[in-house]
C-alpha positions as CSV (number, residue, x, y, z in Angstrom):
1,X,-20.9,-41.7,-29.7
2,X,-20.9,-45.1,-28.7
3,X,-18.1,-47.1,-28.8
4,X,-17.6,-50.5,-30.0
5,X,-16.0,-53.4,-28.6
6,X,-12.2,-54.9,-30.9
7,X,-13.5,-56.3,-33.9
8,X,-12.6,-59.2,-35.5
9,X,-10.6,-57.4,-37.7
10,X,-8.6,-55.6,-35.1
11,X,-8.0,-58.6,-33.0
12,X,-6.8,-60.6,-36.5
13,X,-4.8,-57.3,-37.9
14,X,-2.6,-57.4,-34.9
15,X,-1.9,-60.8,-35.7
16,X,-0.8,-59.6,-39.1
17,X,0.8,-56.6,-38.2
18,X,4.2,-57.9,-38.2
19,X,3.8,-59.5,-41.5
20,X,2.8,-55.8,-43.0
21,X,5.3,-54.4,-45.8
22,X,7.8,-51.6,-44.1
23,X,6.4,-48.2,-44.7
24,X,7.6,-46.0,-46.8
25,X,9.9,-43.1,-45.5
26,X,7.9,-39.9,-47.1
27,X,4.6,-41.2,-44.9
28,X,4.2,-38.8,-42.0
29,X,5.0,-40.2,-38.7
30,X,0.9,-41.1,-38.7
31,X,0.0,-42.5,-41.6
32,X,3.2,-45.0,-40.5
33,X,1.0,-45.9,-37.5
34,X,-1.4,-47.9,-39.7
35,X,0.2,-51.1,-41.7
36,X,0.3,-51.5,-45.1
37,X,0.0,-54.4,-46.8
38,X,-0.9,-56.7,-44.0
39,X,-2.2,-59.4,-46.0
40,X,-5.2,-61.8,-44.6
41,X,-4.5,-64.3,-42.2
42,X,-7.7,-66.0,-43.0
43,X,-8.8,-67.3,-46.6
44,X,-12.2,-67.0,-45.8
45,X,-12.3,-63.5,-45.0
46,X,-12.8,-61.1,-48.4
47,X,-10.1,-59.5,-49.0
48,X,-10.6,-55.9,-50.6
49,X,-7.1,-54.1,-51.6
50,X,-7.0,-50.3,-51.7
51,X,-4.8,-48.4,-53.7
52,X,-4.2,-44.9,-52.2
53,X,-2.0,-42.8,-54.8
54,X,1.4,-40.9,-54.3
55,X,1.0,-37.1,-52.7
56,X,-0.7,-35.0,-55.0
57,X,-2.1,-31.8,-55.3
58,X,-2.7,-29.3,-52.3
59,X,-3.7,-29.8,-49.0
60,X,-7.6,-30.9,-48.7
61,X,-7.6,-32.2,-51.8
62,X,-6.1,-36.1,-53.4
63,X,-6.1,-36.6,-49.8
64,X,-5.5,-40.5,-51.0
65,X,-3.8,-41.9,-48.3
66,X,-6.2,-40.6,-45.7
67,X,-9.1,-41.6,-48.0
68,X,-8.6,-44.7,-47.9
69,X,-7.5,-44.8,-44.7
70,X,-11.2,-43.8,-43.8
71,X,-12.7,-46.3,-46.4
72,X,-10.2,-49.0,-44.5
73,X,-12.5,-48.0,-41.1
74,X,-16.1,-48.7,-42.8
75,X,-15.2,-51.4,-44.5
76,X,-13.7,-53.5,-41.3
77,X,-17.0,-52.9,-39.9
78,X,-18.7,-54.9,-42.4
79,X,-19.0,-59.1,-41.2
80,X,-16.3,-61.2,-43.1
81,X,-13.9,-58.3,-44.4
82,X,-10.9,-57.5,-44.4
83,X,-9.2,-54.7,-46.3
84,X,-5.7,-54.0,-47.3
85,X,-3.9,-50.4,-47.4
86,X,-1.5,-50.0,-50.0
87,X,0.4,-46.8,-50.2
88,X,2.0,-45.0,-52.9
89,X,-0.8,-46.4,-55.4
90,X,1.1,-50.0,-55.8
91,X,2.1,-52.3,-53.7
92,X,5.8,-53.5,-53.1
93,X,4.6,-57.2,-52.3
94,X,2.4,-57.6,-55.4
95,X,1.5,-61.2,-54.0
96,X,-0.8,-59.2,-51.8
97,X,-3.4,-58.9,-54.6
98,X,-3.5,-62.3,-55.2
99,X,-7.1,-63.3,-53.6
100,X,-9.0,-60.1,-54.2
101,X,-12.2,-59.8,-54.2
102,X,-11.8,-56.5,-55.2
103,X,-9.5,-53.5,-55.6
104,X,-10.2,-49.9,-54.7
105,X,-8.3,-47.5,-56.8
106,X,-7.8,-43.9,-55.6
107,X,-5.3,-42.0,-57.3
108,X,-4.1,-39.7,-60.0
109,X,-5.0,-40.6,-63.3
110,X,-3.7,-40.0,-66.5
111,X,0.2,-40.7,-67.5
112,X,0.0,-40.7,-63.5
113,X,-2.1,-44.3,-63.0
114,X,-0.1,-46.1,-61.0
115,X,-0.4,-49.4,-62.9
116,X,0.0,-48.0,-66.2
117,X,3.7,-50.4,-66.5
118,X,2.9,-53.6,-68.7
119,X,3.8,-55.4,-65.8
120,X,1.3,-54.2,-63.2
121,X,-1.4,-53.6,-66.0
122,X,-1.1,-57.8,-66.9
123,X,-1.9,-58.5,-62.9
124,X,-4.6,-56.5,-62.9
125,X,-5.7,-57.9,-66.0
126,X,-5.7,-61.0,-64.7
127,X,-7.6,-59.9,-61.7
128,X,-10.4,-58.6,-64.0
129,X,-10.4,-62.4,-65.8
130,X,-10.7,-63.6,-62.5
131,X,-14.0,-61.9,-61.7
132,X,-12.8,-59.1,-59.1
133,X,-14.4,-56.4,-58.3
134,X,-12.7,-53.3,-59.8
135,X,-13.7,-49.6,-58.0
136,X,-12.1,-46.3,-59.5
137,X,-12.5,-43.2,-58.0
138,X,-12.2,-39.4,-59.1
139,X,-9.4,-38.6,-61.6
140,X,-8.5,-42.3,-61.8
141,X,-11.2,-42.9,-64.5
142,X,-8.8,-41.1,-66.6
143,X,-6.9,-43.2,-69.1
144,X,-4.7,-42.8,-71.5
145,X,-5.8,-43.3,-74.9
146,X,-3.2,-46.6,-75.8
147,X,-5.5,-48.1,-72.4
148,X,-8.7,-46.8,-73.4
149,X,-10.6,-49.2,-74.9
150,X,-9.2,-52.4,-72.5
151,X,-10.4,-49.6,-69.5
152,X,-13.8,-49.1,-70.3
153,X,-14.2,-53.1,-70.5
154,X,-13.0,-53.0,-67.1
155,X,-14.8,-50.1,-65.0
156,X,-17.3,-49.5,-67.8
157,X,-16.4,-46.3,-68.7
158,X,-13.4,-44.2,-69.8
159,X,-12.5,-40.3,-69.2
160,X,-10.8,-39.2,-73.0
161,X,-10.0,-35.6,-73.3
162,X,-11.8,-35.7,-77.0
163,X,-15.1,-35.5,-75.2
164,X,-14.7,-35.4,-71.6
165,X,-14.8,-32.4,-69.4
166,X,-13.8,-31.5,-65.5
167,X,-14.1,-29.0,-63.4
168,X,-15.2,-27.9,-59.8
169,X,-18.8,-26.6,-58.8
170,X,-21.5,-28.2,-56.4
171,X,-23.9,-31.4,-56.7
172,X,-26.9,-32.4,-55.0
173,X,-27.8,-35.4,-55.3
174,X,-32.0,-36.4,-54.5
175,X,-33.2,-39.3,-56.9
176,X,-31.3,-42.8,-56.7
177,X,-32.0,-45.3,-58.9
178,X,-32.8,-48.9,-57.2
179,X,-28.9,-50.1,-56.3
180,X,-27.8,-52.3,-53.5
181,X,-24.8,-49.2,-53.6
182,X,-27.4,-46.7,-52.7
183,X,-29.0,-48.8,-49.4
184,X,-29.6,-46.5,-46.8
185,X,-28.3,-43.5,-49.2
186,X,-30.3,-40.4,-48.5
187,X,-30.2,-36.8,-50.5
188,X,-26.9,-35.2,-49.7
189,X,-24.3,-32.6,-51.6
190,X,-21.2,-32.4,-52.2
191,X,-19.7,-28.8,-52.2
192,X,-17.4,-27.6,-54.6
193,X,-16.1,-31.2,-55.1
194,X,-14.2,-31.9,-58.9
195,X,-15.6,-33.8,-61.1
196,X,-15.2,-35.8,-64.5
197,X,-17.6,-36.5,-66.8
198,X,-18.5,-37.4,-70.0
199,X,-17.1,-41.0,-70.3
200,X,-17.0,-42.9,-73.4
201,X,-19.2,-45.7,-71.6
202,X,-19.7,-49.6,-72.6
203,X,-23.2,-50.8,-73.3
204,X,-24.7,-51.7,-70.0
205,X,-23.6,-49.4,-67.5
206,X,-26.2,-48.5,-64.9
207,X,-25.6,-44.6,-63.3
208,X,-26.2,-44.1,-60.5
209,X,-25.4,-40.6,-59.3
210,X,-26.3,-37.5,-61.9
211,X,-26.9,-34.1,-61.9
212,X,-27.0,-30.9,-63.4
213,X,-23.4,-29.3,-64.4
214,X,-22.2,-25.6,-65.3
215,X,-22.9,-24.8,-69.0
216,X,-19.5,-23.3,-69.1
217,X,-17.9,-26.6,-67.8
218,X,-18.8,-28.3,-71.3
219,X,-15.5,-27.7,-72.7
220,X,-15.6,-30.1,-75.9
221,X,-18.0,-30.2,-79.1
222,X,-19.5,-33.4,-78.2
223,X,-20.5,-31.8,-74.3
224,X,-21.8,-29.1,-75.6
225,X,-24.0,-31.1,-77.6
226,X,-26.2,-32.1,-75.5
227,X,-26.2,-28.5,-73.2
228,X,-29.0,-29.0,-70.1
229,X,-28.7,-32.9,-70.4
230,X,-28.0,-33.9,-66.5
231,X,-24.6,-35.6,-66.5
232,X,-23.1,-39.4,-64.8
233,X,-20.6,-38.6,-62.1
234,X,-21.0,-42.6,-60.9
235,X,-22.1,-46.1,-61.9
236,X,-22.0,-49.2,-61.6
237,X,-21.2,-51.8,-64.5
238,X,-22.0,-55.9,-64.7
239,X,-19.0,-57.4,-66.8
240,X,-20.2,-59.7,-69.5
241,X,-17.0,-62.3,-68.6
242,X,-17.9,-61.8,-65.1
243,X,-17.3,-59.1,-62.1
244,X,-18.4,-56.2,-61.0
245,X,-17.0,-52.0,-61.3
246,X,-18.6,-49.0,-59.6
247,X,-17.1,-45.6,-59.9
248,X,-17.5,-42.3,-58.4
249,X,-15.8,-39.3,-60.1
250,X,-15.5,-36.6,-57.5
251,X,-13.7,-37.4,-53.5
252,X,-11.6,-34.5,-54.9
253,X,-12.2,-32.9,-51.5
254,X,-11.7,-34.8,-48.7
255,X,-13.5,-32.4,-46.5
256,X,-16.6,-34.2,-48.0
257,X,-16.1,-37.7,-46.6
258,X,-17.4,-36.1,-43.4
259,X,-21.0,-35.8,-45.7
260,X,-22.7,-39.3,-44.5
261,X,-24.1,-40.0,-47.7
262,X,-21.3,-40.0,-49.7
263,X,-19.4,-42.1,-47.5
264,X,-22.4,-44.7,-47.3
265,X,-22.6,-44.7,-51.2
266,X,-18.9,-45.0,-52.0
267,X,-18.4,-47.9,-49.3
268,X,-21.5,-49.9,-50.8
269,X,-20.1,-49.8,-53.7
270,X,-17.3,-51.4,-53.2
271,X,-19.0,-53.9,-51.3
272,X,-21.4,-54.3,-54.0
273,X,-18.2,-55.0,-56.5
274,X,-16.5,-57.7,-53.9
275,X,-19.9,-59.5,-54.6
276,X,-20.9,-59.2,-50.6
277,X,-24.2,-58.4,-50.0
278,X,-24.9,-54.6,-48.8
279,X,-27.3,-54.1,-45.7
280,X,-30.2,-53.4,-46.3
281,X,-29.9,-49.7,-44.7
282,X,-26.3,-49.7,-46.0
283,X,-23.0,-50.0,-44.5
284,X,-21.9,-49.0,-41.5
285,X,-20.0,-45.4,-41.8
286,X,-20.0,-44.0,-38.7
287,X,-17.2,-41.2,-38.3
288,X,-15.8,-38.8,-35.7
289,X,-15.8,-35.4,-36.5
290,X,-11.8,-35.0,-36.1
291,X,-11.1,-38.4,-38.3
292,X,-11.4,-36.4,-41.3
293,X,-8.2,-34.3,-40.3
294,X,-6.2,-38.0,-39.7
295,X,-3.5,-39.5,-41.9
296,X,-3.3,-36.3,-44.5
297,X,-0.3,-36.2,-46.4
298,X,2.2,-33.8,-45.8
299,X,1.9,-30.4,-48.0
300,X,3.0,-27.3,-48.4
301,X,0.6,-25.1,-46.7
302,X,-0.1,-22.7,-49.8
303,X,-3.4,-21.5,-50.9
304,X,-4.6,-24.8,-48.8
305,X,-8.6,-23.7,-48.5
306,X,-8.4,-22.5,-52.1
307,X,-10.2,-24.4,-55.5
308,X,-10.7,-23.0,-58.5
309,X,-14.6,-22.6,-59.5
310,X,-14.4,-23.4,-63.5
């Protein structure tokens, strides 16, 4: 593979390096090789804030931190970017959200959503008012019911155990609607990956990904309703007030960043949301094969390969 000259976000992160929050001691000795919240050291450079969550789940999958550790790659590739790693699904220096063009979130969902306190929900509130782009990935579309309805303005959509239903099994994925989050997307699967569907969803969403899902996954009335209907996994929603969401409901696996078109499709998107234009054949995403064993948190080695098929 080729390799590419520093970037310009390499040569400026070293400048900021120094300014980067401490890490945090239960990172592996790794992930504290990459900084966290170094914060932009020029305005004009988009600033796009991931969220990776707290360790969860077994190894291989709610790979988080390494997640967005990878997304952190593609995205300094694209002209006039600069994103932020945040660990631990909030940052300690909250100041380093102010000036986002968008926020990636990438984490448990649930009681578990890291900015479930009023205090973190009002500042990304206030980021919403302010026209950033909001991204939610996998079980992070889940929210509790006291959040619901304020969530589903945000993202567009909200996961509510009344109707929705999850489960692991394998997509394909061959007809795209026209998106700039699908440029340069072509057919790809994603094996054995988990997924949410489902939603309560505003008026106005656009999907984008769908597909066929196990009859026995349809674990409410209102699922089994409407048996053989193909199902939303991902979309993309245009906020009346102003902003853009896109979600993605499965990067339960991480074993499927190394599938091209899913990385592609989940790092337009939140280019798309930062209101940056996407190239026309999509973002850069090139990846070496051994990247997607990097920055994993560290688990206990049990039943590491296995997932449930439900």
């Amino acid at each position: 593979m080729k390799t590419n000259p520093p970037s310009l976000f390499l040569i400026l992160l070293s400048a900021a390096f120094a300014a980067a929050t401490p890490v945090r001691a239960e990172l592996t000795d790794e992930q504290r090789k990459l900084p966290l919240e170094a914060d932009s050291p020029d305005p004009k450079l988009a600033k796009i804030v991931l969220l990776a969550g707290s360790t969860s789940n077994k190894p291989g999958q709610h790979e988080y931190f390494a997640g967005c550790a990878l997304l952190v790659q593609w995205l300094r590739e694209a002209p006039g970017v600069w994103p932020v790693l945040v660990a631990d699904g909030w940052p300690k220096n909250e100041a380093i959200l102010d000036g986002a063009k968008a926020v990636v979130v990438y984490a448990d969902g649930g009681a578990k959503l890291p900015f479930l306190e009023q205090g973190r929900w009002d500042r990304m509130k206030r980021l919403v008012e302010k026209g950033a782009g909001i991204v939610v990935l996998h079980q992070a579309v889940d929210i509790p019911e006291d959040h619901a309805q304020d969530f589903q303005q945000w993202i567009g959509a909200a996961w509510q155990k009344d109707i929705g239903c999850r489960g692991h099994w394998d997509m394909e994925f061959s007809e795209f609607p026209k998106h700039p989050s699908l440029n340069g997307v072509t057919a790809f699967s994603a094996p054995l990956d988990g997924w949410l569907y489902n939603l309560h969803f505003a008026s106005g969403v656009k999907p984008l990904l769908s597909g066929i899902v196990p009859e026995k996954s349809r674990s409410t009335a209102d699922a089994r309703s409407h048996e053989g209907r193909p199902e939303v996994v991902a979309w993309a929603y245009e906020r009346p007030a102003g902003g853009r969401s896109f979600a993605f409901t499965g990067c339960d696996l991480h074993r499927n960043w190394s599938v091209e078109g899913q990385r592609r499709f989940v790092t337009n998107g939140i280019l798309w949301s930062a209101n940056l234009e996407v190239p026309k054949d999509g973002a850069n995403v090139a990846m070496l094969p051994a990247a997607i064993s990097s920055n994993l948190d560290a688990k206990p080695a049990v039943a590491a390969a296995s997932v449930p098929l439900k």
